[in-house]
Wavefront OBJ file of the C-alpha trace (Angstrom):
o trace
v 0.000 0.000 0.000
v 1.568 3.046 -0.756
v 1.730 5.682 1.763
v 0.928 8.752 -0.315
v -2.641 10.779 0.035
v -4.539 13.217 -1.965
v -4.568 13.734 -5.416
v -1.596 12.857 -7.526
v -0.215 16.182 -9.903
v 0.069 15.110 -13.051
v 3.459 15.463 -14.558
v 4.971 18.801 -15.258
v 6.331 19.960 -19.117
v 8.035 22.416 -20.235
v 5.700 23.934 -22.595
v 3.873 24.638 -19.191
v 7.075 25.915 -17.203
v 7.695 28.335 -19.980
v 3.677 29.315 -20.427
v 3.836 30.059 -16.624
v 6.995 32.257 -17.233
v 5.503 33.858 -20.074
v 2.598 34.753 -18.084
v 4.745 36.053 -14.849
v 6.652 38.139 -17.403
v 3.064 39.815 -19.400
v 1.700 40.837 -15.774
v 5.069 41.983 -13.680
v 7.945 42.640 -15.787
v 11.288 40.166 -16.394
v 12.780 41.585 -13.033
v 9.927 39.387 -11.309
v 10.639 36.182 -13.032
v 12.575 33.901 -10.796
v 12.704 29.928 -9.651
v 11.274 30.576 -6.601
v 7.971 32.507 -7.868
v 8.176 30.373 -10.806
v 7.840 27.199 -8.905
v 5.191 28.433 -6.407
v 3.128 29.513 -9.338
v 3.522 26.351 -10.757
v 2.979 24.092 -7.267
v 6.379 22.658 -7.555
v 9.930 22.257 -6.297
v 12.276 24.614 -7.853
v 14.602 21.715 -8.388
v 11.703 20.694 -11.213
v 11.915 23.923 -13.312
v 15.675 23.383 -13.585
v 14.617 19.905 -14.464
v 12.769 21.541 -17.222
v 14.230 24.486 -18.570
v 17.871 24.527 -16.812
v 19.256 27.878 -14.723
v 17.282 31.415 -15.249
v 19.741 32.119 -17.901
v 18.132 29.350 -20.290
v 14.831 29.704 -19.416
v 14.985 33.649 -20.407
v 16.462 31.754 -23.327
v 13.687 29.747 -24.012
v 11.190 32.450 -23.586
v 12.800 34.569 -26.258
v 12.491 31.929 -28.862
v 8.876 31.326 -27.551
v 8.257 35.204 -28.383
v 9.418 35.027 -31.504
v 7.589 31.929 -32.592
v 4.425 33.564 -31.281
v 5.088 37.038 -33.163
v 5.553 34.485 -36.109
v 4.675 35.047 -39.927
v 2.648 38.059 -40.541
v 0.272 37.540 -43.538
v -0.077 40.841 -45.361
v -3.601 41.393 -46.581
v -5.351 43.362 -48.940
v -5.870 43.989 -52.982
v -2.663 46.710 -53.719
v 0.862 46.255 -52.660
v 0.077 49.475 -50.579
v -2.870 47.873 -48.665
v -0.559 44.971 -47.799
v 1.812 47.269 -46.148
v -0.530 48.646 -44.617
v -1.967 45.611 -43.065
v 1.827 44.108 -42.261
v 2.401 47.618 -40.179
v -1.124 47.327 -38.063
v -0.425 43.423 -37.496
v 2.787 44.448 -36.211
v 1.472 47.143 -33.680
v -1.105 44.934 -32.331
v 1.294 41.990 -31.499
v 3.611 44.955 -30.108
v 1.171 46.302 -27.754
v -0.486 42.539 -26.609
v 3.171 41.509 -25.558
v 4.871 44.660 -24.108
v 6.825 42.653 -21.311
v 7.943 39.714 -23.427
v 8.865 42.323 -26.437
v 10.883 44.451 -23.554
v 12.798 41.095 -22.584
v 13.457 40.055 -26.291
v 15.241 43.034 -26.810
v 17.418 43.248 -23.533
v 18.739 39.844 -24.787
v 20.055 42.279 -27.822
v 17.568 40.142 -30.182
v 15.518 42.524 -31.124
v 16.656 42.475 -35.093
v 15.367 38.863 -35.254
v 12.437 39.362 -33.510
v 11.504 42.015 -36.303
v 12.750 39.384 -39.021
v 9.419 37.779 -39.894
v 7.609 41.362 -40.393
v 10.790 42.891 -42.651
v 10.124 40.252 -44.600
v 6.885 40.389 -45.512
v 7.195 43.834 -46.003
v 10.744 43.014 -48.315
v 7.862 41.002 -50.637
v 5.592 43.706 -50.847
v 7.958 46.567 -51.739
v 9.092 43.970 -54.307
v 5.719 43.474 -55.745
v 5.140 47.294 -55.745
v 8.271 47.762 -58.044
v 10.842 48.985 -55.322
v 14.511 47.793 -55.518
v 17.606 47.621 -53.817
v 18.528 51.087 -51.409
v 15.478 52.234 -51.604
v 13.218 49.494 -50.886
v 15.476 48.947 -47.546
v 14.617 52.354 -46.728
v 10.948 51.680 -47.530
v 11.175 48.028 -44.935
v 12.844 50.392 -42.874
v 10.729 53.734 -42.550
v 7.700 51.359 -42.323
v 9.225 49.272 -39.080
v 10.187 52.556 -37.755
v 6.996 54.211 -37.823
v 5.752 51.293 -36.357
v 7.616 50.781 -33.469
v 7.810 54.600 -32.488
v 4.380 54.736 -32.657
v 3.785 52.220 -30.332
v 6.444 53.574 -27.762
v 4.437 56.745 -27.709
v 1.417 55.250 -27.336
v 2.345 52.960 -24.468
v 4.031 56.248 -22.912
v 0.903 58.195 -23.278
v -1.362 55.027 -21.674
v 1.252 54.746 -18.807
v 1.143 58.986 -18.226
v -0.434 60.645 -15.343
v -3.440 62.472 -15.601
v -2.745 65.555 -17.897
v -3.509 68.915 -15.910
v -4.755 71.189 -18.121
v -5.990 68.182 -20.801
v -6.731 68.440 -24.381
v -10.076 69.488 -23.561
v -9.070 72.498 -21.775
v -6.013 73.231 -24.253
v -8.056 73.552 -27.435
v -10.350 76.159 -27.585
v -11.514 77.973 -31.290
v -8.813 80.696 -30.988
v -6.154 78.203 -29.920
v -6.861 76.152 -33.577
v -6.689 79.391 -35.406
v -10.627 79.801 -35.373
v -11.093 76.024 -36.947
v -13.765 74.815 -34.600
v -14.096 71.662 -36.328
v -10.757 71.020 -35.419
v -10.420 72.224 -31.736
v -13.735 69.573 -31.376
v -11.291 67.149 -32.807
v -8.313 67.801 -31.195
v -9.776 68.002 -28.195
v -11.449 64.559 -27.567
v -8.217 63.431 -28.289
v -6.593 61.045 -30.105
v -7.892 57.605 -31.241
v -4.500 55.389 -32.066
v -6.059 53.194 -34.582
v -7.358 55.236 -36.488
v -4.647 57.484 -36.208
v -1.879 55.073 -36.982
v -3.856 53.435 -39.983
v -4.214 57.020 -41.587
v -0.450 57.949 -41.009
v 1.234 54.567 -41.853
v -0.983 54.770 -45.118
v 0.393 58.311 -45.897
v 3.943 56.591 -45.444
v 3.408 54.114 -47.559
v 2.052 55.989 -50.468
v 4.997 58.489 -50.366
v 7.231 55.472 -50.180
v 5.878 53.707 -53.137
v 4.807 57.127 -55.278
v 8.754 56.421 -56.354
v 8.389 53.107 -57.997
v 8.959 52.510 -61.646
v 5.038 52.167 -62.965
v 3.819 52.556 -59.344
v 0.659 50.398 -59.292
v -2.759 52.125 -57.296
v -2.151 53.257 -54.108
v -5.848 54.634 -53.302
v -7.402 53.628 -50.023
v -8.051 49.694 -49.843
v -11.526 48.694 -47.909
v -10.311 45.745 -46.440
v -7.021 47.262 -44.952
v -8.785 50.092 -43.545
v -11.243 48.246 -41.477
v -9.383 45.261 -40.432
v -6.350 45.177 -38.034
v -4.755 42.987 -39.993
v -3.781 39.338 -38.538
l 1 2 3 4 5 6 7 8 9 10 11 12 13 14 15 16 17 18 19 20 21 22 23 24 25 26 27 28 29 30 31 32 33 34 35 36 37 38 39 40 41 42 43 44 45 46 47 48 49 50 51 52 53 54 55 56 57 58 59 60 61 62 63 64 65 66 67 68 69 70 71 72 73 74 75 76 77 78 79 80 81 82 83 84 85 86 87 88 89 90 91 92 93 94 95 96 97 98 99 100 101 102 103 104 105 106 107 108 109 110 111 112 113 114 115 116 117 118 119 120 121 122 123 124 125 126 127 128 129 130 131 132 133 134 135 136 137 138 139 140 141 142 143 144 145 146 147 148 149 150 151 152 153 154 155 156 157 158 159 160 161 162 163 164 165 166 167 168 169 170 171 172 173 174 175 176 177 178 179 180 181 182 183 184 185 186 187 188 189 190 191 192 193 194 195 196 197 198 199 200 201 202 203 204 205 206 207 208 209 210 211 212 213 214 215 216 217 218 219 220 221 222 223 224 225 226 227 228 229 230
């Protein structure tokens, strides 16, 4: 008879040891990942995570590559090489604001290039298809993934900011918009980051391709402009 009671725990894998640590990264930061947390989150001897996934070192490891393979392939959508752009850029964001924590960690491990590597290409195929070549289609890849990523820094900033004393609503007044009332009513409700970023990554992206030998239509594309792309 064996001498054990209760419930037995089924065995532990390491798909679940690094889901755990993925999920005590998204919620407190990397500087709260360790063993110890790890292993009470996970109802378990810390001597079983390094069973798993080896020393802190190679489980941060391990977490990167998980990030990467979860940012994965980004399938560009939409009828014109522009549109596809387009929907690489708003893909991008959206995986870039639901990981913040996991992105942050990525690129302390100085990995940050390959992390971006799935979305450069796509967008490499699409400047192709719209007739760009060489220098400037890098800059194209480039100004696209820049946009991209400095938007979303300012937008996480401006989430993250205190409470704005005066706000916008206080700041824009008629006179202060040089009499445009429309657009002190705009200005001050604020802005609305989806919008806002499909509208000014589109405006890239025709400038960018207006260059291209035989540039192909770059009028606004239905589909890209109401989806957020995948």
């Amino acid at each position: 008879m064996s001498g054990r009671s209760g419930p037995v725990r089924p065995s532990l894998t390491r798909e679940q040891v690094l889901a755990a640590a993925a999920a005590l990264v998204r919620q407190q930061g990397p500087g709260a990942l360790t063993m110890r947390k790890l292993a009470a989150e996970l109802g378990t001897a810390v001597t079983s995570i390094y069973w798993h996934v080896g020393n802190r070192e190679s489980l941060l490891d391990a977490l990167v590559e998980r990030t990467v393979a979860e940012l994965g392939a980004l399938t560009p959508r939409g009828r014109t090489p522009s549109a596809r752009l387009v929907s690489v850029a708003r893909a991008l964001r959206r995986r870039l604001l639901d990981h913040p924590h996991l992105i942050a960690m990525v690129h302390e491990r100085g990995l940050t290039e390959r992390m971006f590597q799935p979305a450069a290409r796509a967008l490499v195929h699409e400047v192709h298809a719209a007739g760009l070549r060489g220098a400037p289609a890098a800059e194209a890849v480039r100004a696209v993934l820049f946009h991209t990523v400095g938007f979303v820094l300012v937008e996480r900033n401006r989430a993250r900011a205190p409470v704005q004393r005066p706000g916008e609503q206080e700041l824009w007044d008629v006179p202060a918009a040089e009499h445009d009332p429309a657009l002190a009513r705009a200005l001050a409700r604020g802005p609305q980051p989806e919008r806002l970023f499909a509208a000014s990554v589109r405006a890239l992206v025709d400038g960018l391709l207006a260059s291209a030998p035989g540039a192909p239509e770059t009028g606004p594309d239905v589909d890209s402009l109401t989806s957020g792309g995948s």
